[in-house]
N, C-alpha and C positions, 0 to 999 in steps of 0.2 A: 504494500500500500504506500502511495505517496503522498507530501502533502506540501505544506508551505513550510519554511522556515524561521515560522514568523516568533517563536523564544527566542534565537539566536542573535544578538543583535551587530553580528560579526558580516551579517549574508548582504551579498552582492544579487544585484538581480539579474545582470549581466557580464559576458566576457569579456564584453568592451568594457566596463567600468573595473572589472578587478584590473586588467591591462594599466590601468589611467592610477592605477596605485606603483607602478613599477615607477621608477622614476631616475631618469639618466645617470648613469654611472655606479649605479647598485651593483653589488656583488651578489649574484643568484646563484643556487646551486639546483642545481636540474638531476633525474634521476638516469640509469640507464635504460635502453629504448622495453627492457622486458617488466618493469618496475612498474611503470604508470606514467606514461609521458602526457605532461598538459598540452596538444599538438593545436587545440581550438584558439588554447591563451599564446601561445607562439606565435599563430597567424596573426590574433588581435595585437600580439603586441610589434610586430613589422608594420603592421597599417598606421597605428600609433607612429611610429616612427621613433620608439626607445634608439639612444646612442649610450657608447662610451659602456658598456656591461661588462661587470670581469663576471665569466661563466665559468663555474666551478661545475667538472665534470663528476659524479659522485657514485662509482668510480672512474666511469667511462659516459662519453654521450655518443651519441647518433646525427639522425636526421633532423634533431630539434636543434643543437650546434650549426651542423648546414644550412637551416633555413637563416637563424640570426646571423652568423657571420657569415654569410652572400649578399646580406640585407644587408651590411653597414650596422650590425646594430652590437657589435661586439669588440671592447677596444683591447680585454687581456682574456687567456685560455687557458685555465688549469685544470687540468686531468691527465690520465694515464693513456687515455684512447680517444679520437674521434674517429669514428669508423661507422659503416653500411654492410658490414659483414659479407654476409653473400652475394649482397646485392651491389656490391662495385664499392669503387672508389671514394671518397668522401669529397669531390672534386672542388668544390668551393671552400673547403676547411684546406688540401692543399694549395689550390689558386693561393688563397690568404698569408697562407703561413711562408712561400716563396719571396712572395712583394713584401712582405713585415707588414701589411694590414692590421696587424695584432700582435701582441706580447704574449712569447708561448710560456707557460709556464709546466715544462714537462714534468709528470710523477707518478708514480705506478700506486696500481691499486691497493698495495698498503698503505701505503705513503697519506693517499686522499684518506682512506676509513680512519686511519690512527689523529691523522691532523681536524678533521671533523668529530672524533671524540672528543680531543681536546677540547673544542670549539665545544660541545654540549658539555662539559665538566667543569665549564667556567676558568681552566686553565691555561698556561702561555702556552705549554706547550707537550709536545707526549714524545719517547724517546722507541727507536725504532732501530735494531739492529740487520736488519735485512738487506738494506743495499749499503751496506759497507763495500767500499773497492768497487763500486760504479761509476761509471766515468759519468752517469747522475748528475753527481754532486758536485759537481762542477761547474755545471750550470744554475747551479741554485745557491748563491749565496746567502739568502736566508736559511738554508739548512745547515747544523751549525754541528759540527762533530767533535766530542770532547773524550775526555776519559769519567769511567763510571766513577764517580767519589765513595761511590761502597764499597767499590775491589780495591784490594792492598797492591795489585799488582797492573800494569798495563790493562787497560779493559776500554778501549775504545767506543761509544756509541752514537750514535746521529740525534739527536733532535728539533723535533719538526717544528715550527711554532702553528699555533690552532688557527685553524679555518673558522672564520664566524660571519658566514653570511648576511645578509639582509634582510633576505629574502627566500626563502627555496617556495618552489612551483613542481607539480606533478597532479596528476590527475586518479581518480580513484573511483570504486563502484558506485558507491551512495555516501553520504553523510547522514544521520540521524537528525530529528529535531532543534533539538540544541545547538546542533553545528561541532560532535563529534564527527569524526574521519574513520571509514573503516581502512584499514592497510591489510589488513590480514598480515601472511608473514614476513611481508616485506621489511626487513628492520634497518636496510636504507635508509627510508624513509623515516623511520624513527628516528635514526643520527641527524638528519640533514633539517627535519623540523627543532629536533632540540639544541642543535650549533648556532640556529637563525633565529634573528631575531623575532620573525612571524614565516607562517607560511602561507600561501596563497592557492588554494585546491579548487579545480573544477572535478564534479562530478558527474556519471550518470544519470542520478535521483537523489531524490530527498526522498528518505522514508522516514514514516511516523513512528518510529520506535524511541526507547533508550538503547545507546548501545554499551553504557555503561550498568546496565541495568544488571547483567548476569555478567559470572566471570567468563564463559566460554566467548560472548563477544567484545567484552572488555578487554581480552587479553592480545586482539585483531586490534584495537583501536587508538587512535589520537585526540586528545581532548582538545575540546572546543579552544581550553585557552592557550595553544600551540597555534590558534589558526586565526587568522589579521580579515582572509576572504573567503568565500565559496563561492563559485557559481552551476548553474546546471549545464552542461555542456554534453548534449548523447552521441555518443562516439567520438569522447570530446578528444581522443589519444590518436584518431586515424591520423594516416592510415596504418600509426601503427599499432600494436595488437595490445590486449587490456588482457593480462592473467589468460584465464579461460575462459573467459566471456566471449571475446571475439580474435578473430586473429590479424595477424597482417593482412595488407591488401596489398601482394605482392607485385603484381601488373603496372599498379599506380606508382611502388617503390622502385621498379625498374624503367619507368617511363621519366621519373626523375633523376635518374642515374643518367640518364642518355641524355636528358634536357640537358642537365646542370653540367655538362662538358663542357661547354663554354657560357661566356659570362652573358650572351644576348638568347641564349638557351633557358637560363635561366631567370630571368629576367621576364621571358613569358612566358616562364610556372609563374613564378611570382603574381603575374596578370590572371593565368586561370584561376590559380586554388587557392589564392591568398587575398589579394585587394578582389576580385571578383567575390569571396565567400562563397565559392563552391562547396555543397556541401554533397557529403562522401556517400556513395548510393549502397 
């Protein structure tokens, strides 16, 4: 059953309006493409015209990375991956990163999970000995390698300083009343709401439940006071795929694969599926 979200006094009524909360030069952190990707508030927010975003990939991004930075709307890139997996190349996140369009900020997916604890732990920073002796660290002089002060002996470790976004965005099945979040077991999504200072979720539905009501969906959930927006968006992840609800729309993912090869390819996607508001059949 659905209904309004009218307890919540967090809820957006529209895409466009949670978009109009993003605000230039925010550091967002976005989930991976099998997570929950907000692919509706991506579009709304290119039309919008957001500039200047540092995107924190959390661990890795996709096609939501490609659509902002082909759009101009992305000025720094931290993650461990932008990639299209099987479906090609990630050709506008290389275009970008050739011309220096953007400040990359490379790091593998411990790196992101550990510096995003931090960032939910209220701390500077979380120590990490996994890429010790990668030529990494070399490019990141913010990662700062010392010796452990509780070994008596040599004990070398890295330390990250925490990720604390602004913002994080992703999309999800329904929201409850209130303006609870189901996530299920995505615990991404856990870290990235609790690093940030709000989160901004399109969903599905509103259903008229609690979902803090029982522990079995309490234990799937995000509380309302993690969350800044909601809007309702159906199939608001296309074309890419939401859990097991629905899946990719593969055709549509390789038909932008082929577009996006060049920059006037791209440019009318951008014209069909984005400023057009084509919505996904």
């Amino acid at each position: 059953m659905t209904a309004s979200l009218g307890q919540a006094a967090n809820f957006v009524s529209s895409v466009d309006q949670l978009a109009a909360q993003i605000p230039d030069g925010a550091q967002i952190a976005v989930p991976p493409d099998y997570s929950g990707v907000a692919m509706e508030l991506t579009r709304a927010m290119i039309r919008r015209g957001v500039r200047n975003l540092h995107l924190v990939g959390v661990p890795v991004s996709g096609l939501q990375a490609e659509l902002l930075i082909g759009a101009g709307c992305v000025a720094v890139v931290e993650t461990s991956a932008i990639t299209l997996g099987e479906y090609g190349t990630a050709h506008r996140f290389v275009s970008g990163l050739r011309r220096g369009a953007f400040q990359m900020k490379d790091a593998t997916c411990p790196a992101v999970h550990a510096a995003i604890q931090a960032g939910g732990k209220g701390i500077p920073f979380m120590p990490l000995r996994g890429i010790l002796g990668a030529d990494l660290l070399k490019n990141r002089p913010d990662w700062k390698v010392i010796d452990n002060p509780f070994s008596a002996g040599k004990d070398p470790i890295v330390l990250l300083p925490a990720i604390r976004p602004d913002i994080a965005i992703f999309h999800s099945p329904y929201a409850d009343r209130n303006g609870n979040v189901f996530i299920g077991r995505r615990r991404e999504l856990v870290a990235m709401a609790h690093a940030s200072a709000m989160s901004l979720v399109t969903v599905e539905e509103i259903r008229d439940i609690d979902l803090l009501a029982s522990e079995e969906s309490a234990a799937g959930t995000l509380p309302a006071a993690y969350i800044g927006g909601i809007a309702v968006a159906p199939r608001g992840a296309w074309p890419l795929r939401l859990w097991d609800i629905y899946g990719y729309d593969e055709p549509h993912i390789r038909q932008y694969s082929d577009m996006a090869r060049t920059e006037e390819g791209f440019a009318r996607y951008l014209d069909l599926f984005v400023h057009e508001q084509r919505a996904a059949e």
